[in-house]
Kinemage of the C-alpha trace (Angstrom):
@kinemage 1
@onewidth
@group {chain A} dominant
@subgroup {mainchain}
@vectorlist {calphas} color= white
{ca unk a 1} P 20.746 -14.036 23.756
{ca unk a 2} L 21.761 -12.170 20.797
{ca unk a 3} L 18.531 -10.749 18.673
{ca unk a 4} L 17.830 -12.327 15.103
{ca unk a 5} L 17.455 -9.945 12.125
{ca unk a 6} L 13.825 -10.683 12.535
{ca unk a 7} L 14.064 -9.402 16.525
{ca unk a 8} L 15.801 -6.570 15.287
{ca unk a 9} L 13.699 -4.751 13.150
{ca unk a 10} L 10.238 -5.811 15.261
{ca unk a 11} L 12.005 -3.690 18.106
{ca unk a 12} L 12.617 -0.858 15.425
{ca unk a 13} L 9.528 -0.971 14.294
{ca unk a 14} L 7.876 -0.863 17.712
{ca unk a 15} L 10.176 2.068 18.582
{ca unk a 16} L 8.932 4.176 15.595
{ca unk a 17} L 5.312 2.939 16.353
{ca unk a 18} L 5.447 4.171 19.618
{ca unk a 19} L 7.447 6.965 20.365
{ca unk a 20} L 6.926 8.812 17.181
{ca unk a 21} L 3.339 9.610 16.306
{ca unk a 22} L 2.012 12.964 14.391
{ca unk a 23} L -1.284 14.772 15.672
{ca unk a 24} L -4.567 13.247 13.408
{ca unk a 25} L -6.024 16.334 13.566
{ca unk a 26} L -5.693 17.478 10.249
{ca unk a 27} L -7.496 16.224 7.086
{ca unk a 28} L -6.239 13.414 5.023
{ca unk a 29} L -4.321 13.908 1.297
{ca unk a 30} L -5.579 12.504 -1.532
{ca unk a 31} L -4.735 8.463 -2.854
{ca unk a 32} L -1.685 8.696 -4.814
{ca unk a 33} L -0.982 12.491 -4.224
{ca unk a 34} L 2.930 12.905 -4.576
{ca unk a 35} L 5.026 15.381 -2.601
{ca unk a 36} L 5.881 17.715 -5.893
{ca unk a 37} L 1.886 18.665 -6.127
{ca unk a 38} L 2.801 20.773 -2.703
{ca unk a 39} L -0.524 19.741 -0.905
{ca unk a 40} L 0.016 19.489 2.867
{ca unk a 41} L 1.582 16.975 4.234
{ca unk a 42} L -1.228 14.734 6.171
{ca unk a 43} L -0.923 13.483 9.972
{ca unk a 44} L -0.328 9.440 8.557
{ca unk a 45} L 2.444 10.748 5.869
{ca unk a 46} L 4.330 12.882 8.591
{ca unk a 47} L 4.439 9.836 10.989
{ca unk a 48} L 5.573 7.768 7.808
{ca unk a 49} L 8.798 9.998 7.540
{ca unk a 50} L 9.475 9.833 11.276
{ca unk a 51} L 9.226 6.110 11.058
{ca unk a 52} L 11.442 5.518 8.088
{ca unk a 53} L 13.996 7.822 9.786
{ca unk a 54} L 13.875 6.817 13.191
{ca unk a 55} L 14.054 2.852 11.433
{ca unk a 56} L 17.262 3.930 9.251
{ca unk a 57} L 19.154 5.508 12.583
{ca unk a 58} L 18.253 2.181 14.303
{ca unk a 59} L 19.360 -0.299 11.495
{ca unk a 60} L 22.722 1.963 11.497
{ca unk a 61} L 23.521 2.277 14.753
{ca unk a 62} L 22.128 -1.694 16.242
{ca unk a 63} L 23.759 -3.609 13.020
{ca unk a 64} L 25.959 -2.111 10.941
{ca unk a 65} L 24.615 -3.938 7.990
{ca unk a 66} L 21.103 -4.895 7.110
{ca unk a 67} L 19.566 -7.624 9.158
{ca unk a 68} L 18.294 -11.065 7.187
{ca unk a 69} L 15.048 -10.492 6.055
{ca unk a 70} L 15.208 -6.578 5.653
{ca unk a 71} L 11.997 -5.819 3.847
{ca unk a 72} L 13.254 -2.834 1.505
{ca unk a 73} L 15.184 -3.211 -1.609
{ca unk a 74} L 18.262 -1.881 -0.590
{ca unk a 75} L 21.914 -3.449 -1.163
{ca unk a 76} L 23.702 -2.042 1.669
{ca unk a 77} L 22.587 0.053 4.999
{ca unk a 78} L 23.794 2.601 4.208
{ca unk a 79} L 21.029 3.584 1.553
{ca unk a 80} L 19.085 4.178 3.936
{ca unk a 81} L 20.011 7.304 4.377
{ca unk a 82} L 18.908 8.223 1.124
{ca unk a 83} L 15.189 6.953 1.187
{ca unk a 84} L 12.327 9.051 1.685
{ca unk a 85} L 8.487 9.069 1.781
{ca unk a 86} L 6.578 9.543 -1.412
{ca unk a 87} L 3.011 9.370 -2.518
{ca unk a 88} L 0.526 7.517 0.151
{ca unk a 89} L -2.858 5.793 -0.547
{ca unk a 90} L -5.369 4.261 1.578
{ca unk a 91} L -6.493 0.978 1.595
{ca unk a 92} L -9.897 0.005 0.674
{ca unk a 93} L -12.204 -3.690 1.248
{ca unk a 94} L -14.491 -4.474 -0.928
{ca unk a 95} L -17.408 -5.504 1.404
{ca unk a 96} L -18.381 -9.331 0.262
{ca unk a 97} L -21.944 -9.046 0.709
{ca unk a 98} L -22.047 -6.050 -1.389
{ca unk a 99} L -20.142 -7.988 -4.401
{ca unk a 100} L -22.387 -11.076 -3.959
{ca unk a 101} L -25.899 -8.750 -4.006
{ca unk a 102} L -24.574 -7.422 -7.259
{ca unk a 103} L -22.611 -4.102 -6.923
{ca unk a 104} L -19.382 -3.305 -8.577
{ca unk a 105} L -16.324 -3.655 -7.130
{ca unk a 106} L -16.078 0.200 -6.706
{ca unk a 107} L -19.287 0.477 -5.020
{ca unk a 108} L -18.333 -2.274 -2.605
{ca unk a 109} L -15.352 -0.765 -1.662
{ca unk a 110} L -15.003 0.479 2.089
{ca unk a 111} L -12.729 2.734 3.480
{ca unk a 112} L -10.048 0.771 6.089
{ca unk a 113} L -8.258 3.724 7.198
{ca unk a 114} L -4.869 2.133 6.864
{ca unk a 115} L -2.245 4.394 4.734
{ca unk a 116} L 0.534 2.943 2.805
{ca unk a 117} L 3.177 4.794 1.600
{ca unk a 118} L 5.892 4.214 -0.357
{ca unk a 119} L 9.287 4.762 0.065
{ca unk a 120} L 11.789 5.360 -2.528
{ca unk a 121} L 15.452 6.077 -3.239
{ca unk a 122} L 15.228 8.755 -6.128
{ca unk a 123} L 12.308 7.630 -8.152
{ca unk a 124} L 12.878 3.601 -7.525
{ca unk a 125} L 10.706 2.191 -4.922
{ca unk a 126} L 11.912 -0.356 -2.906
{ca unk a 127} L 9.203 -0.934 -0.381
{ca unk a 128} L 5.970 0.224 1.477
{ca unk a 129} L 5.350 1.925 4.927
{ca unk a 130} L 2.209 1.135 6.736
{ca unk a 131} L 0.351 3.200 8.819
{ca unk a 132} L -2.828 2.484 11.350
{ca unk a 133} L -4.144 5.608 13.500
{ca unk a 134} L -3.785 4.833 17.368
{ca unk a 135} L -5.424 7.337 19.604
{ca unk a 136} L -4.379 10.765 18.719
{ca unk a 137} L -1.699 9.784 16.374
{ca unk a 138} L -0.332 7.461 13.541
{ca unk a 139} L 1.447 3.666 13.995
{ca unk a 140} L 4.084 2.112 11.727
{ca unk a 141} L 2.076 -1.096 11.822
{ca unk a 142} L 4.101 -3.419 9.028
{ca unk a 143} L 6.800 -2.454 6.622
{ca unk a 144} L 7.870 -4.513 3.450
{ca unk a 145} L 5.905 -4.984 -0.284
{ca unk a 146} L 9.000 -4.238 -2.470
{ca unk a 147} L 7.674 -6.192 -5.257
{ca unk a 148} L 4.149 -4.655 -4.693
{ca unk a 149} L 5.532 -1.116 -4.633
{ca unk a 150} L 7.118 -1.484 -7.907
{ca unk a 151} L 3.393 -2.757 -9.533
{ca unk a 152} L 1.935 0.358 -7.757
{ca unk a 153} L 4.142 2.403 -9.027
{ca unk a 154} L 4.247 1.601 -12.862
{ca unk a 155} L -0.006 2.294 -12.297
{ca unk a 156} L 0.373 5.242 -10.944
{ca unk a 157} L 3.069 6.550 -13.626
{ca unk a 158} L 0.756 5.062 -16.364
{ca unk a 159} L -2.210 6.507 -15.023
{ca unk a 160} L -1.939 8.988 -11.731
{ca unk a 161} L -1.818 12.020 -14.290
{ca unk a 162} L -5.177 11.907 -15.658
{ca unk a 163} L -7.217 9.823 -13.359
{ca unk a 164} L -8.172 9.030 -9.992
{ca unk a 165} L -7.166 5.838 -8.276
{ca unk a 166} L -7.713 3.903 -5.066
{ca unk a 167} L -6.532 0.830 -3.742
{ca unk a 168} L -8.974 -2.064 -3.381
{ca unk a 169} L -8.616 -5.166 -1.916
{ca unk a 170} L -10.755 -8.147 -1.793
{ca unk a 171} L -9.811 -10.279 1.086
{ca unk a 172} L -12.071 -13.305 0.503
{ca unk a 173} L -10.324 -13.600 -3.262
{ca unk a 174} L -6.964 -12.928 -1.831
{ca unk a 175} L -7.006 -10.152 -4.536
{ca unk a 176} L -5.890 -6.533 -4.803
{ca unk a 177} L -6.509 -4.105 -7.401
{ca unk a 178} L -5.938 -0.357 -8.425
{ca unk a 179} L -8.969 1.452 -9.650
{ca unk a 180} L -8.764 3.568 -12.404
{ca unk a 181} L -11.398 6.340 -12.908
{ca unk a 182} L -11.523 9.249 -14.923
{ca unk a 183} L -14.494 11.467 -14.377
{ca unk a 184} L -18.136 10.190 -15.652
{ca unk a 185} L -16.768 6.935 -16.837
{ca unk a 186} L -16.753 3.527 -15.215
{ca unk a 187} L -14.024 2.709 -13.179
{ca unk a 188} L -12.110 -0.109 -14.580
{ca unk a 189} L -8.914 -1.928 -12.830
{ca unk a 190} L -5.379 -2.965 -12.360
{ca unk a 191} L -5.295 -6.364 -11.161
{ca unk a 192} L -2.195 -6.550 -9.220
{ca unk a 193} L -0.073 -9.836 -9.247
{ca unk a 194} L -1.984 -11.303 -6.780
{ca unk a 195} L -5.397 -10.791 -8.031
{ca unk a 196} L -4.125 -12.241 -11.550
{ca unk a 197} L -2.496 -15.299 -9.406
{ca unk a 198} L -6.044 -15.783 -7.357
{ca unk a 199} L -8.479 -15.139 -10.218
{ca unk a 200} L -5.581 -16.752 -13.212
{ca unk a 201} L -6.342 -13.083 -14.920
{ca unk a 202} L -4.232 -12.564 -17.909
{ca unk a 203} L -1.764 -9.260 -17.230
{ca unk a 204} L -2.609 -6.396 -19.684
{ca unk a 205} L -6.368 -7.971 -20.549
{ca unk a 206} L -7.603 -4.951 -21.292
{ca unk a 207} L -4.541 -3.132 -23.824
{ca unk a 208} L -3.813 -1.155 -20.893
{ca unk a 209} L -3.703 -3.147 -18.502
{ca unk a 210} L -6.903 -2.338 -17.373
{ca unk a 211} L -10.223 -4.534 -16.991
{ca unk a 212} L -14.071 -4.276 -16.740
{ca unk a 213} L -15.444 -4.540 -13.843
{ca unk a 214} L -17.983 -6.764 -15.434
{ca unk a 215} L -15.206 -9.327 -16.504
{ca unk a 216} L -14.039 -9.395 -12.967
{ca unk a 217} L -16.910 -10.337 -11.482
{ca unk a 218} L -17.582 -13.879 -12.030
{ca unk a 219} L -14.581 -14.928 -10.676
{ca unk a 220} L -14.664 -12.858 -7.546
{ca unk a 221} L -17.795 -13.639 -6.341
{ca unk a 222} L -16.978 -17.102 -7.224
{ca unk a 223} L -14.196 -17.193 -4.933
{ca unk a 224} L -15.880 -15.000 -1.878
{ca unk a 225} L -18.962 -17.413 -2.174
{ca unk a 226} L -15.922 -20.532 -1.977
{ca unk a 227} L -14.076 -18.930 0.804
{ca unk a 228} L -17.043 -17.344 2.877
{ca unk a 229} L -18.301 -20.767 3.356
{ca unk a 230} L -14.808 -22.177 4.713
C-alpha cells in the first residue's frame, strides 16, 4: 500500500530519531543562544542538525515534492536544502501546585528537558525541531510550530539582546509564555497566541508586549483550579 504524506515523514522522523543521536555528555547552551555568539554547539543542537538533514535527504529522495501536511514553511522541497538549525531553548512547566500556593509563574517553572530549536531559511523561520534525550543521546521527538516559531522569534529579536528568556508553559491553562528578565528586576512575559486565546489576554498589554506576572495570575490559577478538577 502506498504510504500517505503523514506515513512518510513519521518514518523520516523515526529514522533521524534513531539512527542519528549525538553523545549527552557535554553541558547544555544557554535558552535562546544563537549560533553567531560562537558558544559550543550542545549534544541536543548537534542531533537537531543531523535530524533536519537526514529529514531533507529523505523528503528528496522518497517524494520528490513535499508530502501533505509537511510541517515547515517551505514552498517547494527543494528548500530544504537551504534550512539550518538556529537558536534552541528548553522547555519549562510551570508546576500547578506551585501557582495555586501562590508563587509566580517564574518560580513555578520546572525544567522538562525537552529542546526546541528552530529552523530557518536565512533569518525566516519556518518551523521548530524537537528534541527529548534517550539514553546516551538526543531524539527528534515532533517537528512542526511554523506559526509558533515566527512568535518566538519576533521575542527573541525584540528582546534576546538585553535580557534573559525561557520558555514556560502552563499545561493546565493550555498556555505558553516567554519570560523576559533582565537582571534584579521581575520577570515579566510574552503571552504567546495561545496563552492570549486560553486566558482572552489582549496582545501588547503591557506597551511591549510584555505583562506582570501579577496580572496573569488570576486567570491562570483560575483555569488550573477548572481543569485540575476535570
Amino acid at each position: 500500500m502506498k504510504k500517505s504524506g503523514f506515513s512518510k515523514l513519521a518514518s523520516a522522523l523515526l529514522v533521524c530519531g534513531v539512527a542519528l543521536m549525538a553523545p549527552a555528555m557535554a553541558a547544555q547552551q544557554g535558552d535562546f543562544v544563537r549560533p553567531a555568539a560562537r558558544v559550543p554547539v550542545s549534544p541536543a543542537q548537534a542531533a537537531a542538525v543531523q535530524a533536519l538533514q537526514t529529514l531533507a535527504l529523505r523528503v528528496q529522495a522518497d517524494a520528490g515534492s513535499l508530502p501533505k501536511g509537511f510541517p515547515f514553511d517551505v514552498q517547494d522541497v527543494s528548500d530544504l536544502a537551504q534550512a539550518h538549525i538556529a537558536y534552541g531553548f528548553q522547555v519549562y512547566d510551570a508546576d500547578p501546585a506551585s501557582l495555586m500556593a501562590g508563587e509566580s509563574l517564574e518560580k513555578s517553572a520546572r525544567a522538562t528537558g525537552i529542546w526546541r530549536f528552530a529552523v530557518m531559511i536565512g533569518d525566516k523561520p519556518i518551523g521548530l525541531m524537537t528534541m527529548a534525550q534517550a539514553g546516551s543521546g538526543w531524539n527528534a521527538v515532533s517537528m512542526g510550530g511554523a506559526g509558533l516559531v515566527k512568535e518566538v522569534d519576533a521575542v527573541v529579536y525584540a528582546h534576546g539582546g538585553a535580557a534573559q528568556l525561557h520558555y514556560v508553559r502552563v499545561p493546565q491553562a493550555t498556555a505558553d509564555f516567554i519570560e523576559v528578565k533582565s537582571g534584579s528586576a521581575e520577570a515579566r512575559f510574552v503571552p504567546l497566541l495561545a496563552a492570549r486565546e486560553s486566558l482572552r489576554l489582549a496582545a501588547g498589554a503591557g506597551g511591549d508586549g510584555l505583562v506582570a506576572d501579577r496580572v496573569l495570575q488570576p486567570a491562570l490559577r483560575e483555569a488550573v483550579s477548572r481543569n485540575s478538577a476535570n
